[in-house]
N, C-alpha and C positions, 0 to 999 in steps of 0.2 A: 589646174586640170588634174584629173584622177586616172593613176594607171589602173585596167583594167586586167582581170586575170580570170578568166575562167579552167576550171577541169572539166572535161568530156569524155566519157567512153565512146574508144574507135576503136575498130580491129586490124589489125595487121595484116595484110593481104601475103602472101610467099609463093615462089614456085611450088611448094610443098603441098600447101592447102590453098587450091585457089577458092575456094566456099569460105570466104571471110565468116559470112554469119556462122559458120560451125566453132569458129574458134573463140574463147573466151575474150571478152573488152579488156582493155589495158586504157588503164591514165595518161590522156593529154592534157599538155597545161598550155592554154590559149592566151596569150600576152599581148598587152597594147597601151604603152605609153607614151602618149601624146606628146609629154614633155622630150622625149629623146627624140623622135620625129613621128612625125603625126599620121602619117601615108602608111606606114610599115604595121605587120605584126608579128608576132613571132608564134611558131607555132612547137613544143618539145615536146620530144618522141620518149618513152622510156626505154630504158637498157642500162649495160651497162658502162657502157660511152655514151653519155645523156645527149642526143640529139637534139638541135636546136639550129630549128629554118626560119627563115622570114619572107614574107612576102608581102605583097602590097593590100591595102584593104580593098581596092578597088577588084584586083584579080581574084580576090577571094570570093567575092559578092560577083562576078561576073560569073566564075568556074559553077556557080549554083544553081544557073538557068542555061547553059550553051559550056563549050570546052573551051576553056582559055589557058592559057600557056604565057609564062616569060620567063627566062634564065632556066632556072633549077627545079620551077615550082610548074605541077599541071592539078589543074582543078577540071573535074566535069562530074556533072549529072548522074548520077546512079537509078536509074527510076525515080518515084514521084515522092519518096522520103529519104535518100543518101544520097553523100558526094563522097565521089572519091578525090584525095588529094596524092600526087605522085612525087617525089622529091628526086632528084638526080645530084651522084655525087661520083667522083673518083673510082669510090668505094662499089658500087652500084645504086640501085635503084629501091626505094622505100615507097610503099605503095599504103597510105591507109585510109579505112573507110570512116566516113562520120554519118550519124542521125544530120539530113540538113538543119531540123528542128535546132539543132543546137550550136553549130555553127550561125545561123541567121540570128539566136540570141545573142551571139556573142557581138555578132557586126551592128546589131542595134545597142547594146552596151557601148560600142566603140566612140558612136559616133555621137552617142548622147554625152559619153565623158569629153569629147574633143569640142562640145558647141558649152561645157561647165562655162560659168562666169568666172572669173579669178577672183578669188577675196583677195585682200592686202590683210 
């Protein structure tokens, strides 16, 4: 099986600027390798303490249509083309938005890598 990786532009939600779409995209890198465990994927934030969450595939593809929630991770609905994703930490709270368009490709990349045949 083939880890998958995609980059997405998503914005950065802050108390500062709550109009996400005002603020310039920033690089996500969307990760999912089957071989380490097949359920999870990871999702990293940039900065300069490079962020890096994981969540399950299932919650991800749930948060896309209704708000779902487990541990650290909340996905829900933004209108009828973005989700927002929320991360909770120690630290606080990371709020960012994605095009759903490209989150849903990624989850179809996921699942297409994780049904791969194995060659020998």
């Amino acid at each position: 099986m083939s880890v998958v990786e995609q980059y997405a532009r998503a914005h950065i939600v802050t108390d500062a600027d709550i109009q996400a779409a005002e603020q310039d995209a920033v690089p996500v890198v969307l990760r999912y390798d089957p071989d380490t465990d097949p359920r999870v994927v990871h999702i990293r934030l940039p900065g300069g303490d490079t962020h890096d969450w994981t969540c399950s595939r299932t919650l991800l593809e749930q948060g896309l249509r209704a708000p779902a929630g487990s541990g650290e991770v909340r996905v829900w609905p933004c209108g009828r083309v973005q989700a927002v994703v929320e991360f909770h930490s120690p630290e606080g709270v990371s709020v960012v938005q994605f095009d759903t368009k490209a989150l849903m490709r990624f989850l179809r990349r996921t699942y297409l890598a994780a049904t791969e045949p194995v060659h020998s």
